[in-house]
Steps between C-alpha positions, in 0.01 A plus 500: 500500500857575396778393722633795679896557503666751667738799436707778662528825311722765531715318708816671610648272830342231691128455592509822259298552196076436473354208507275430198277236503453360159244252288633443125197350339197707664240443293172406622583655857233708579556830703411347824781219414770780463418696806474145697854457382605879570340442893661165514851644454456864657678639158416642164485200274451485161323287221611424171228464209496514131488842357139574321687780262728470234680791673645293774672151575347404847258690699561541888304533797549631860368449838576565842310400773179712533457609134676490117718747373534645147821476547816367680870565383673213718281266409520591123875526507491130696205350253766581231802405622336138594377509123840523386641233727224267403585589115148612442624865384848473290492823305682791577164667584150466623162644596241440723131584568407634866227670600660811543631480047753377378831428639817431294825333591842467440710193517828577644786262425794634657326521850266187446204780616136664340426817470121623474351811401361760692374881315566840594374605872209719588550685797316766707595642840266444830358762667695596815225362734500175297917470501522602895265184552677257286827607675292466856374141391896416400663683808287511795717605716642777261854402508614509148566782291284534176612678209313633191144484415305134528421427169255252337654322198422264282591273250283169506338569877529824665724538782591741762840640522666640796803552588755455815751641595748233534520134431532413840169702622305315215620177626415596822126608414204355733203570326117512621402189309191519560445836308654415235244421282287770594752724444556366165169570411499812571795524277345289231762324479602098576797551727668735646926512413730657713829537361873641556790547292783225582826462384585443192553044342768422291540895424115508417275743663272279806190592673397317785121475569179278677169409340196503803200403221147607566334201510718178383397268786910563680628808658809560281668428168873399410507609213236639266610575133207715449575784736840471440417586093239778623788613766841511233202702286489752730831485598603542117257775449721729742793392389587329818606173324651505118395379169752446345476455095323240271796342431620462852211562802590571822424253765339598824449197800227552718589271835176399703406237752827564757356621766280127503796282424455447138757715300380577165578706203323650193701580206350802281579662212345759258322343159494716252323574143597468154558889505715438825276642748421288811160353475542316851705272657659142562509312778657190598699261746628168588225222506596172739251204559405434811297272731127599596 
């Protein structure tokens, strides 16, 4: 086996950020091996093997501790970022296999940071029923004020969108933990998203939200690249967040992870097409090493 180093992603103040897990050379772990690891460390790690297409430069795989995942945009953005400090990946872009397609990359110089690829969100609305339970499982004791429909969306996973009121009654949300991933299948969906518009970072438009994943192996998420992509989707599809143009893309920052004491931040911004249409999004943020 691969030794095992270990990142924060997204990090945005101390004890902030996700911690990632990480084994460079992979190959010849079998999928008990990387779920070993991912139970080992209570995190979504992620493996590093040779791609087996011409289409891509590594491939990357993704598990957390009671299954795999098709997908995981910390642990992409911090399998890339250690790439580049390693000097394994040196051009200007990349592209790597996961079992959700392919992902591509940007190398960004000026802010020593990746950015991955995410496409356009699907969406559909929950039935009433179904959104009055997932704001019951989030707010037993009904003391925030919801807004808006609860909306699945998705970009890579689907996620569950609701939002709050205020920042401080999201922070301040107790939810029933233990129907959480019932609820969440009910939803179809793999976790459920509360969010609430926050003030705006560095003149940037900020949304604060939490991550409480169906069935990860750990109650809650600090930050989770994946719903913020399928959330800035949605948010983009009403307008509530801006483009911008293809020659100069608005930034959004999703911040996650306060309310459990690690401060993190997603950086987003629209990708768009060669007939300058969006076709999906970036996402990115500061990568640190850290001790397992």
């Amino acid at each position: 086996m691969g030794e095992v180093v270990g990142l924060r992603v997204f990090v945005d103040g101390p004890n902030g950020g996700n911690p990632v897990p990480l084994v460079r050379h992979a190959a010849g772990m079998s999928a008990q091996d990387m779920q070993a690891v991912a139970s080992r460390y209570g995190h979504e790690s992620a493996f590093v093997f040779a791609s087996d297409t011409p289409e891509a430069d590594w491939a990357l795989r993704f598990f957390v501790p009671r299954h795999e995942m098709e997908m995981c945009g910390h642990a992409t953005v911090g399998a890339l970022w250690a790439l580049r400090a390693w000097g394994e990946w040196t051009a200007p872009t990349a592209r790597v296999q996961t079992r959700s397609g392919l992902v591509d990359a940007l190398w960004d110089a000026a802010r020593q940071q990746v950015w991955v690829s995410q496409p356009l969100v699907e969406q559909s609305v929950l039935a009433p029923a179904l959104a009055a339970r997932v704001r019951d499982v989030l707010d037993p004791h009904q003391r925030a004020h919801w807004h808006g429909a609860v909306v699945n969306a998705r970009t890579s996973r689907t996620k569950t969108l609701a939002r709050v009121g205020s920042v401080a009654e999201l922070d301040a949300l107790v939810p029933s933990l233990e129907q959480i991933e019932s609820c969440c299948a009910a939803a179809d969906s793999t976790g459920l998203y509360p969010y609430a518009l926050a003030a705006p970072q560095d003149g940037a438009p900020a949304v604060a939200a939490r991550q409480f994943p169906r069935a990860s192996g750990y109650p809650e998420d600090a930050a989770t690249g994946i719903a913020a992509a399928a959330l800035w989707g949605h948010l983009a599809s009403t307008g509530a967040v801006p483009l911008g143009t293809p020659d100069q893309a608005a930034t959004t920052t999703v911040l996650q992870g306060v309310a459990m004491g690690c401060p993190s931040a997603i950086a987003l911004r629209a990708r768009f097409g060669a007939d300058g249409r969006p076709v999906g999004c970036w996402l990115g943020g500061r990568v640190v090493w850290s001790a397992l």
